[in-house]
N, C-alpha and C positions, 0 to 999 in steps of 0.2 A: 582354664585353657591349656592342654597338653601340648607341647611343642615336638612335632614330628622327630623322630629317631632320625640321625646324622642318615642312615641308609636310606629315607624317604625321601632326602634332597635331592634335586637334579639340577644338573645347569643349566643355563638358560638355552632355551629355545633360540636364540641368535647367537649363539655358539659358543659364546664365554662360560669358563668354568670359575675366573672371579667372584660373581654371584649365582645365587644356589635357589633353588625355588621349590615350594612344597606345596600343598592346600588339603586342605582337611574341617568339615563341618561349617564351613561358611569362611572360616579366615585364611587368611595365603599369609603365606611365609616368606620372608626373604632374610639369607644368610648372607655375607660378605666372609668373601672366600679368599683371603690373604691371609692365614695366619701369620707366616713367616714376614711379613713386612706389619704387622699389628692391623691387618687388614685397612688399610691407606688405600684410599680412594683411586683409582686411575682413572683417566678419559672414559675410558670403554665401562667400566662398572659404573660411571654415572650418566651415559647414554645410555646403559641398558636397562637400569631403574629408570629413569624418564619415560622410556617405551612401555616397560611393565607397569607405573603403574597407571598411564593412560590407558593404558589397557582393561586394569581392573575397574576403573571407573565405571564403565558402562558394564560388565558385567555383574549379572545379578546375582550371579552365584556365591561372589565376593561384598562380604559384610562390613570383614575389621582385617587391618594388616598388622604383624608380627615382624619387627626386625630383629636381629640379634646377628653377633659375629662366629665365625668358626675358633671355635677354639677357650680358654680361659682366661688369655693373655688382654682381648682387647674386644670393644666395640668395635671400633676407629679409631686409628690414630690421626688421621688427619687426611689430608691431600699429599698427594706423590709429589711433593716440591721439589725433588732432584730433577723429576720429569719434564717439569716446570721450566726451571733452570736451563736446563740444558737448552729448551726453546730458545730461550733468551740470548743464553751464548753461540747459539748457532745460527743468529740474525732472523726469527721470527717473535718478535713480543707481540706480536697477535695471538699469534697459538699461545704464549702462555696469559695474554688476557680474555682467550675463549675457553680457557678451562674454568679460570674462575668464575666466570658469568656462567657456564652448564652447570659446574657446581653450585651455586648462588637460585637457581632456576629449579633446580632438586631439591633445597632445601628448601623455597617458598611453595613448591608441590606440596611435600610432606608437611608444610606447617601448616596450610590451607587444605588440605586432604575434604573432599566431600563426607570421607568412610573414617572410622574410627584409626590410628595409628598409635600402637605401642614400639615405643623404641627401650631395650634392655642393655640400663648402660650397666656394663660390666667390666673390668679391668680399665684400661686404657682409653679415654673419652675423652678426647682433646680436637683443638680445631674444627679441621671439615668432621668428626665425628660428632661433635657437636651439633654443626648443621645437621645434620642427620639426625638429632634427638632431642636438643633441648628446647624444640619449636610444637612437638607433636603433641596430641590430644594424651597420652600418659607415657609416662617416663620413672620407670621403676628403676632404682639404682640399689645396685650390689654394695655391698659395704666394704669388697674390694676396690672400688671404681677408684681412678684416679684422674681429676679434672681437671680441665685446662686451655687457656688460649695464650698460647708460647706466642707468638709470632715477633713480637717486639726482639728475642733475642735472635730470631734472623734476617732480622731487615724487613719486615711486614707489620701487618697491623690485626687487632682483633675484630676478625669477619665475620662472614657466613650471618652475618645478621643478628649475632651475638650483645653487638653495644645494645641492641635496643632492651635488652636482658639487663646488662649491667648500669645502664642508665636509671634505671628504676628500682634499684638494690634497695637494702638501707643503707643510708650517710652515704660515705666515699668507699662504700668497699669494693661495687662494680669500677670503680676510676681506680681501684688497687688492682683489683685482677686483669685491667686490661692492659695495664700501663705496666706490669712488671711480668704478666705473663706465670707469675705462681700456680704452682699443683693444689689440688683440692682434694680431701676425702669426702665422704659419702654426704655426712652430714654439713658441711661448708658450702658445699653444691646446692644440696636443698636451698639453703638461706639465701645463699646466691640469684636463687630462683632458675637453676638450670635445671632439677628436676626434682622426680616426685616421692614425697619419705615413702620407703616400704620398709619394715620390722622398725626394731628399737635401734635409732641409731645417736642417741643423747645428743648433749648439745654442739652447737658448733665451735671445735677451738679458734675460730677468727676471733669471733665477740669477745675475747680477752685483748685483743689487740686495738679493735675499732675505738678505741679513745685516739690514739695515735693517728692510726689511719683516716679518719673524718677530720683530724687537725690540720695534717700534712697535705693531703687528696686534696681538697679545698682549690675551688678555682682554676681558671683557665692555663697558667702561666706556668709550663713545665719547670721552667728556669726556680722557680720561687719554691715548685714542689720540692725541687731537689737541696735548692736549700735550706727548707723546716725540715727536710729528713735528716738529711747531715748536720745542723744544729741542734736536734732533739734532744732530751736529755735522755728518752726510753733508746737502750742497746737496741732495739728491736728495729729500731725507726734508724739507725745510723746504720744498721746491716742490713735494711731495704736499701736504704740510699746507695753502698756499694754497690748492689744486686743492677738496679736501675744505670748506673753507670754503664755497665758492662754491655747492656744494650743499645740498639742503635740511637742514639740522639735524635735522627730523623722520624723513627719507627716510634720512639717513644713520647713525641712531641703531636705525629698524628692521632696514636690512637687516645692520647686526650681530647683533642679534639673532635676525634670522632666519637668517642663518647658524650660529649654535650651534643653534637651535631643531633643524635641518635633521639634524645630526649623530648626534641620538638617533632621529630617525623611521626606520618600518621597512621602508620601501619610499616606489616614488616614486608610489605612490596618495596615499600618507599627506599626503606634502610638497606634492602638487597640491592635497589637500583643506586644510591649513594656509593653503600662497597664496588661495584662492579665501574665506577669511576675510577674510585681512590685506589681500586686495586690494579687500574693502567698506571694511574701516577705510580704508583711504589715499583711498578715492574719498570720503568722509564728511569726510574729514582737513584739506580744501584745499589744498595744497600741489600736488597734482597740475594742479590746472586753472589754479593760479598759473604753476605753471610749464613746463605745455604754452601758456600764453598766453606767457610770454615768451621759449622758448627756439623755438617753430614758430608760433605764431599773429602776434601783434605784431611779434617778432623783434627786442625794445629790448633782450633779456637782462640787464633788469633786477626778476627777481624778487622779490616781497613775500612772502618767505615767514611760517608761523605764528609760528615759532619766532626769534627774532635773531640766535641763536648756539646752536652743539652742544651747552654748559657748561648752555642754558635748560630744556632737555628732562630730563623726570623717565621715570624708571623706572615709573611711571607712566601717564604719556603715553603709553609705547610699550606696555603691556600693556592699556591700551583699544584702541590697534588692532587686537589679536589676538584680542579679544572682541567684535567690535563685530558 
């Protein structure tokens, strides 16, 4: 499959030059046209994919889709969460819980796709870039790529439909990746089951870890995680445990639970319409706009979050999220 020459691309036909469009021999192409912000999602580039590819639906011309990003830096990096934010602080948390749900609504498109969809995770594959690829019929990753669902250290949780991914890992290693939000190379991904081996990418350096990790992970009760991490005898297990502090108590407390949450849902409709709950609570929550303010707005990275500590947060707490 030869991927059209950068000068073959056009903008879209509804006027954005965010996303890029090409077709050639049956497949259409779609490029996300952000280099300079790691090509991050905005409102408009994910209304203009929902259009496009109802579009290609019924078209018979269009066989299989091609996503890839401008540039070598990134897939996606994620969602414009400053964009988000700003919603929030400017008295609309609707608009920033109608971004997630278009976003959330884009990624159960492409994961359900009628037509064949390759997503080319290359550099930067984190969050809503995720959405966008770890759902799709192939996902060929670079050996550049670098994976990830951060959200915990901004006051959010691992979305886009993601737990239903890490819920089904092996042992506790999706309950690591969501709960601390760690980067991932090519091969660690794979295992992950975010996507799909292409060349020789050996094995994954996690599996050196997961004795610890399936110790620790273990179980409902954040409070408990954090303390087998910081009791542990493996260094490796006491410098997650730091790690974990630093994030939100709140944030870190849901996306445990939504990871077990994720493990009984029956499809990835189900786990999108879960998120697009939990993702009003966390916007309601604070946390999130504390800590898009300190880890990308101010950049003190010193957030105030709600909660002081993991041990503060009630069973409670986290089930008004999920109802909110």
């Amino acid at each position: 499959m030869k991927t059209p020459a950068p000068q073959e691309f056009s903008p879209s036909p509804r006027g954005t030059d965010e996303v890029l469009y090409a077709a050639g021999g049956g497949t259409a192409y779609v490029r996300l046209n952000r280099p300079k912000a790691l090509n991050s999602l905005t409102r408009v580039m994910v209304e203009d994919l929902c259009i496009q590819l109802d579009e290609w639906v019924t078209d018979d011309r269009v066989t299989a889709i091609v996503l890839d990003g401008t540039g070598d830096r990134a897939l996606c990096a994620g969602g414009d969460v400053k964009a988000v934010r700003a919603a929030i602080v400017n008295g609309d948390p609707d608009a920033a819980v109608d971004f997630w749900a278009r976003e959330y609504d884009l990624a159960l498109r492409l994961g359900t796709y009628p037509k064949p969809v390759t997503a080319h995770m290359r550099g930067v594959v984190m969050g809503g870039g995720l959405g966008l690829s770890a759902h799709v019929t192939h996902r060929p990753i670079g050996p550049d790529a670098r994976v990830a669902m951060p959200e915990t250290a901004i006051g959010f949780f691992p979305d886009v439909g993601i737990t239903r991914i890490f819920a089904r890992t092996p042992g506790e290693l999706g309950t690591y990746a969501a709960v601390t939000g760690a980067t991932f190379g090519a091969a660690d991904a794979v295992l992950l089951g975010l996507a799909d081996p292409s060349g020789d990418l050996g094995p994954a350096p996690i599996l050196v870890q997961q004795n610890w990790i399936d110790e620790c992970f273990a179980g409902d009760d954040p409070a408990a995680i954090i303390g087998r991490l910081e009791s542990h005898p493996a260094s490796e297990a006491r410098e997650c445990a730091a790690e974990v502090r630093r994030r939100s108590p709140l944030a870190v407390s849901a996306a445990l639970a939504r990871v077990r949450r994720a493990a009984t849902e029956a499809d990835l409709a189900e786990t999108l319409a879960v998120d697009t709950r939990l993702a009003r609570g966390m916007m309601l929550a604070g946390d999130f706009t504390e800590g898009v303010r300190a880890k990308l707005v101010d950049k003190d990275d010193r957030p105030r979050w709600r909660h002081a500590r993991i041990e503060d947060v009630t069973p409670a707490d986290v089930d008004a999220l999920f109802s909110a």
